[in-house]
C-alpha positions in Angstrom: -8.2 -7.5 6.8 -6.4 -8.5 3.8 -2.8 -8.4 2.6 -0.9 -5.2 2.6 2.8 -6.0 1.2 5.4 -4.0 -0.7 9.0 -6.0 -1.3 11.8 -5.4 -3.8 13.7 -7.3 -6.3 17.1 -5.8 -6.9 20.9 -7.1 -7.4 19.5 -10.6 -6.5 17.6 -10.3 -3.4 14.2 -9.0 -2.0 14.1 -5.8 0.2 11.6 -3.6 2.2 12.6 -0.5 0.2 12.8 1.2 -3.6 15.5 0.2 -5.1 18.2 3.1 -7.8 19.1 -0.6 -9.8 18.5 -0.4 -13.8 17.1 -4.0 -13.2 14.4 -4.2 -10.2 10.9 -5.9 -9.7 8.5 -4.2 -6.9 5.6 -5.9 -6.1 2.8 -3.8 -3.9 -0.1 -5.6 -2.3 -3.4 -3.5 -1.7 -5.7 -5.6 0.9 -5.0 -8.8 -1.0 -7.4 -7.1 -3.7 -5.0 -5.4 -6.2 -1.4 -6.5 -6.7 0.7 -3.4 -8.7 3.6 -4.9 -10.2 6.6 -2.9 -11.6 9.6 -4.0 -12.8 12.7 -2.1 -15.7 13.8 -2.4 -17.6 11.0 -2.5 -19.4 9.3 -2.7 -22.9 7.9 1.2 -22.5 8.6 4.1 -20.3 7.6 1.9 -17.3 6.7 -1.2 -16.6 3.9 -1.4 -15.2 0.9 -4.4 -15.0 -2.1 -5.3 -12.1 -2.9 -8.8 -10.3 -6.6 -9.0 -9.6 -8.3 -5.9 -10.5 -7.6 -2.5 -12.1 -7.7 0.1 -9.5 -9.9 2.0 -11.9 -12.2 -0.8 -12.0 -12.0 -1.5 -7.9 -12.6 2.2 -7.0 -14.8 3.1 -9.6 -12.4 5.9 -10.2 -11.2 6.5 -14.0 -8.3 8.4 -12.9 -7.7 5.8 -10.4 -5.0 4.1 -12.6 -3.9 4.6 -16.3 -4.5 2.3 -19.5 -2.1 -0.8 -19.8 -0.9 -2.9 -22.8 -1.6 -6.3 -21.4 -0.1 -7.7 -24.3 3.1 -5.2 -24.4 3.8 -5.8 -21.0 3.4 -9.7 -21.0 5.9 -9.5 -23.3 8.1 -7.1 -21.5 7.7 -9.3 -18.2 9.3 -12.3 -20.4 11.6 -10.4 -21.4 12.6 -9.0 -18.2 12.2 -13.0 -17.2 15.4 -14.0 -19.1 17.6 -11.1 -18.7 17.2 -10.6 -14.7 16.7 -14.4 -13.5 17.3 -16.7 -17.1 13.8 -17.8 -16.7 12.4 -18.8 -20.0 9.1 -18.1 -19.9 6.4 -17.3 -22.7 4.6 -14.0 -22.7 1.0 -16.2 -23.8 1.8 -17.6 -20.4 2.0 -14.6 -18.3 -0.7 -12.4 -20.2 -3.7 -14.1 -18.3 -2.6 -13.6 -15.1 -2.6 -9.9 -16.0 -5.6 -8.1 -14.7 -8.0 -6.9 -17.6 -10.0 -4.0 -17.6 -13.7 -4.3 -16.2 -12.8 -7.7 -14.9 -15.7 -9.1 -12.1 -14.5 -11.9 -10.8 -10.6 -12.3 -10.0 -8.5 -15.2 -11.2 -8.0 -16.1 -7.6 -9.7 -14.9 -4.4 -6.6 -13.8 -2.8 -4.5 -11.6 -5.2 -1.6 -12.7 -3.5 -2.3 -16.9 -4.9 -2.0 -14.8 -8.3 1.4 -12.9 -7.5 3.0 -16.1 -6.1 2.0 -17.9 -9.8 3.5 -14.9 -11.6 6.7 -15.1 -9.1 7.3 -18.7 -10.2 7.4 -18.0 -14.2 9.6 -15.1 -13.5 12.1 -17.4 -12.0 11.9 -15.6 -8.3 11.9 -16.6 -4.9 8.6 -15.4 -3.0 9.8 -12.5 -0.9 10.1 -12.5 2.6 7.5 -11.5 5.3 7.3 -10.0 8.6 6.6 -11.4 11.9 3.0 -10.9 11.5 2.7 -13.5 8.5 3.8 -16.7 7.1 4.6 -18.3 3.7 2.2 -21.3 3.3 4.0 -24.5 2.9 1.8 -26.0 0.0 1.2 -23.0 -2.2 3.8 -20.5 -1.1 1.4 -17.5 -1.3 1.2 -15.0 2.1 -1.0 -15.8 5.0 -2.0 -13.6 7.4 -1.4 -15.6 10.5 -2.3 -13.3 13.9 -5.2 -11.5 12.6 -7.9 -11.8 14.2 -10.1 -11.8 11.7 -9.8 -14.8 8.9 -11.2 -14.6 5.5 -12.6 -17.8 3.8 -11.4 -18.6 0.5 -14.1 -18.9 -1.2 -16.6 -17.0 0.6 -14.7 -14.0 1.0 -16.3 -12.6 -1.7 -19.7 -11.6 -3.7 -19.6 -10.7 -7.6 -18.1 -6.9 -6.9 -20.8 -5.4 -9.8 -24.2 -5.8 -10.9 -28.4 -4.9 -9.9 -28.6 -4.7 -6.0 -24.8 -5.2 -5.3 -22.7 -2.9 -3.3 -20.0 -0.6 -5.0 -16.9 -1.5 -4.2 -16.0 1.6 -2.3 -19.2 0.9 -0.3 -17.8 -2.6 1.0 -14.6 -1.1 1.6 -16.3 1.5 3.8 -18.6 -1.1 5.5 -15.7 -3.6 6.1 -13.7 -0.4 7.6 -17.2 0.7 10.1 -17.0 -3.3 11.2 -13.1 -3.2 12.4 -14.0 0.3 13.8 -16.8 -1.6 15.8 -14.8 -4.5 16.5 -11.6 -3.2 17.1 -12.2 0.6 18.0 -9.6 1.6 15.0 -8.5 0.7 11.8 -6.4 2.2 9.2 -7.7 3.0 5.7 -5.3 3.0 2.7 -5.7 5.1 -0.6 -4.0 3.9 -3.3 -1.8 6.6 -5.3 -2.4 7.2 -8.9 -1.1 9.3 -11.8 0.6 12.2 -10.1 -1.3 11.9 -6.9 0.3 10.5 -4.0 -0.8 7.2 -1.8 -1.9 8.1 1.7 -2.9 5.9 4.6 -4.9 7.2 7.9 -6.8 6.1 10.7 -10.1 6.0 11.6 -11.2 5.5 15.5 -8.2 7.2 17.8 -10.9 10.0 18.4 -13.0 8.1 20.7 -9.0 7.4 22.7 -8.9 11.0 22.7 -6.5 11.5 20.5 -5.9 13.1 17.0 -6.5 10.8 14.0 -2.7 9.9 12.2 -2.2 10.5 8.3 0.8 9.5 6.5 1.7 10.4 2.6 3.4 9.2 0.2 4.8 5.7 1.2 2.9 1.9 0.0 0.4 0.6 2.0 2.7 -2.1 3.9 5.0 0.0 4.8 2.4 3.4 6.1 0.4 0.8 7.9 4.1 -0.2 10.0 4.1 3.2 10.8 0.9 4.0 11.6 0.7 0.8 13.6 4.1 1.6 15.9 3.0 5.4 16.5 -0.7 4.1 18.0 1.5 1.6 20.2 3.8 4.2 20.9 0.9 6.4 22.0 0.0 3.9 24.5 3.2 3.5 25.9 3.7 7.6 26.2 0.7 9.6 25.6 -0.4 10.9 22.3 1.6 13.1 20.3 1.3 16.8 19.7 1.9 18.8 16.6 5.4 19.9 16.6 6.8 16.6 18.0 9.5 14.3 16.9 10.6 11.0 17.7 12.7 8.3 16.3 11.1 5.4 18.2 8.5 4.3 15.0 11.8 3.2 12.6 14.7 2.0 13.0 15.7 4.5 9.5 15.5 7.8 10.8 12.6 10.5 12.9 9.1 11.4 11.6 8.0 15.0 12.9 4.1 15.4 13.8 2.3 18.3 12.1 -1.2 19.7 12.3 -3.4 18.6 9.5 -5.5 21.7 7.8 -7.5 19.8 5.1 -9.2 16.9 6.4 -11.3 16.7 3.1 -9.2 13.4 2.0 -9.9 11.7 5.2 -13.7 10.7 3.2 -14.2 7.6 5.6 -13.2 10.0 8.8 -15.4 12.2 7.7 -17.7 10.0 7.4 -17.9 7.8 10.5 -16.5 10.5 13.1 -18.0 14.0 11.6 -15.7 15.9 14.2 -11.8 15.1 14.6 -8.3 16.1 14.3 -6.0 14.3 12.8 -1.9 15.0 12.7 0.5 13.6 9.7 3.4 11.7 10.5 6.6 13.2 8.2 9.4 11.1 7.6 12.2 12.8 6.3 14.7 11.8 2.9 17.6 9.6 3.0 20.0 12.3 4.3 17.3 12.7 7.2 16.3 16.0 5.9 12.4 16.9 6.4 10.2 18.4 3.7 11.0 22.0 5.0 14.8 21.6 5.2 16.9 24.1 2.7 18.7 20.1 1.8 15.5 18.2 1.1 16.1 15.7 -1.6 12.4 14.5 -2.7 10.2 16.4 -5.0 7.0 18.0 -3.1 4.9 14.8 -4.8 6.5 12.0 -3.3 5.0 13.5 0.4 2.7 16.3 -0.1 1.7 18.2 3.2 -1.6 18.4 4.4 -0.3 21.3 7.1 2.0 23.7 7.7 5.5 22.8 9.1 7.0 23.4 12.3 8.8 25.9 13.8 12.2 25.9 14.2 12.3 25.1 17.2 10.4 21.4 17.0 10.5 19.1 20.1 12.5 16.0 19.6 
C-alpha cells in the first residue's frame, strides 16, 4: 500500500488539519500515485496543480478532476514561493514537476520523491509524519516503514496504458482483492472531485461479521486514521451498531454510527462481497455539532449522508 498523506502549511508550520490563513499550502497524497497540491493566495480562483498523474487520467474518469493551467499555476507557485517563504524560485523550474494531462509514465515512481523536489524550491520543510512512517535520511521523501508489504522502486510499476495492459481502476481493484486475501481487509479511498465529496470505505469486515465502515468527506490520510482506529476499536469492544457514538477514534471530538441506505458507491464492495452492510462513521463540525444538529456549521457537501440520522435519543 502506498502513501496516503494530507499536511498543512500555515503561519509557519505544518499541521494535520485545513487551515482559515489567506496564505496556506496543503499537500494531499493519494497511494503515493497522485499528489493534489493547493496553496492561496494564488494566481486564479484557486490554486490548484497535481504531482504524478491527473486524477482524470489515473481513473479514467473526465469528471474525475478539472482542466489546469500548468503554466499559470507554475507561475503562481513562484509567486507564492517569495511571498510565503522568500524562496526565489523560477516558475520554468517548477512547471515540469507539474503533472500534464495524459501523462504514462510518472516523473518519479513514488509521487511522494516528486512532492519532496517541489517542497525544496518552495523553500519548505518536508512535513511531519506519523508513527507509522519515516522521513528518509538521503532523499527526505516519506517511507512507509511498518507495512507489511514493500514496493520496489523501480518495479512497482508497468506502463499504466496501452494494447493488453490493465486500466488503472482494474489494478487498483486487483491490488485491493490481494490485501483482502492477504490481510482479510483493506480500505479503498475515492478521491473527491468537482462538487463531489472524497469518501473512504472498507472492504473485508463482513467475513468478521461485522458491517462494512464508510466515511465522507475528509482526505484520504486522515479517513484511513479513522477507519483504522474504529476496526481496532471493534476488536477491543465489539462492533458498532447504528445509532452509536463514541469518542475513542479522536482525540478532536465523537463520530456517531449510522445505517448506510445506498451502497451503490461502495463499487469494489459490491464487487468482491455481493452481500453486506456497511455503517458511516459522522464526525461532527468544530463546535461538535453533527450533520443533523439545528447549529451545524458545514454545508451538506463537505459530508454528505449516505443514511438517515439518528434518533434523538443516540447512544453515547
Amino acid at each position: 500500500m502506498g502513501l496516503f498523506l494530507t499536511r498543512t502549511f500555515a503561519a509557519g508550520r505544518w499541521t494535520e488539519h485545513a487551515s482559515a490563513s489567506d496564505a496556506f499550502l496543503t499537500v494531499d497524497l493519494h497511494d503515493s500515485d497522485i499528489a493534489t497540491i493547493t496553496y492561496a493566495p494564488a494566481p486564479t480562483s484557486r490554486g490548484l496543480v497535481y504531482l504524478g498523474f491527473q486524477p482524470r487520467d489515473y481513473f479514467e474518469d473526465p469528471k474525475a478532476s478539472s482542466d489546469v493551467d500548468l503554466d499559470e499555476q507554475a507561475a503562481g507557485l513562484a509567486a507564492w514561493a517569495q511571498g510565503v517563504t522568500g524562496a526565489k524560485v523560477e516558475s520554468t523550474s517548477i512547471r515540469p514537476l507539474l503533472a500534464d494531462a495524459e501523462v504514462e509514465d510518472p516523473l518519479d515512481d513514488f509521487v511522494e520523491e516528486t512532492t519532496a523536489r517541489l517542497l525544496t524550491l518552495l523553500g519548505l520543510p518536508p512535513p511531519p509524519l506519523s508513527e507509522r512512517q519515516a522521513w528518509s535520511a538521503t532523499a527526505q521523501v516519506p517511507l512507509l516503514v511498518l507495512e507489511v508489504e514493500r514496493r520496489c522502486a523501480r518495479g512497482r510499476r508497468v506502463r499504466r496504458y496501452g494494447k493488453g495492459v490493465d486500466s488503472p481502476g482494474e489494478r487498483a481493484f486487483a491490488e485491493l482483492r490481494r490485501k483482502v486475501d492477504t490481510h482479510g481487509w483493506a480500505i479503498r479511498h475515492v478521491l473527491g472531485y468537482s462538487s463531489a465529496a472524497p469518501f473512504s470505505y472498507t472492504v473485508g469486515l463482513t467475513a468478521r461479521g461485522w458491517n462494512e465502515l464508510l466515511i465522507t468527506g475528509l482526505p484520504a490520510g486522515v479517513a484511513d486514521v479513522f477507519i483504522r482506529n474504529a476496526v481496532d476499536e471493534q476488536e477491543s469492544r465489539g462492533p458498532f451498531q447504528a445509532g452509536d457514538r463514541t469518542d475513542a477514534l479522536t482525540e478532536s471530538g465523537s463520530v456517531v454510527f449510522i445505517r448506510v441506505e445506498d451502497l451503490r458507491g461502495l463499487t469494489a464492495a459490491e464487487r468482491m462481497l455481493v452481500d453486506f452492510e456497511a455503517l458511516q462513521l459522522v464526525w461532527p463540525d468544530s463546535n461538535d455539532n453533527f450533520p443533523w444538529d439545528m447549529r451545524y456549521r458545514n454545508p451538506p457537501e463537505a459530508q454528505p449522508l449516505m443514511g438517515s440520522a439518528p434518533g434523538p435519543n443516540h447512544a453515547s
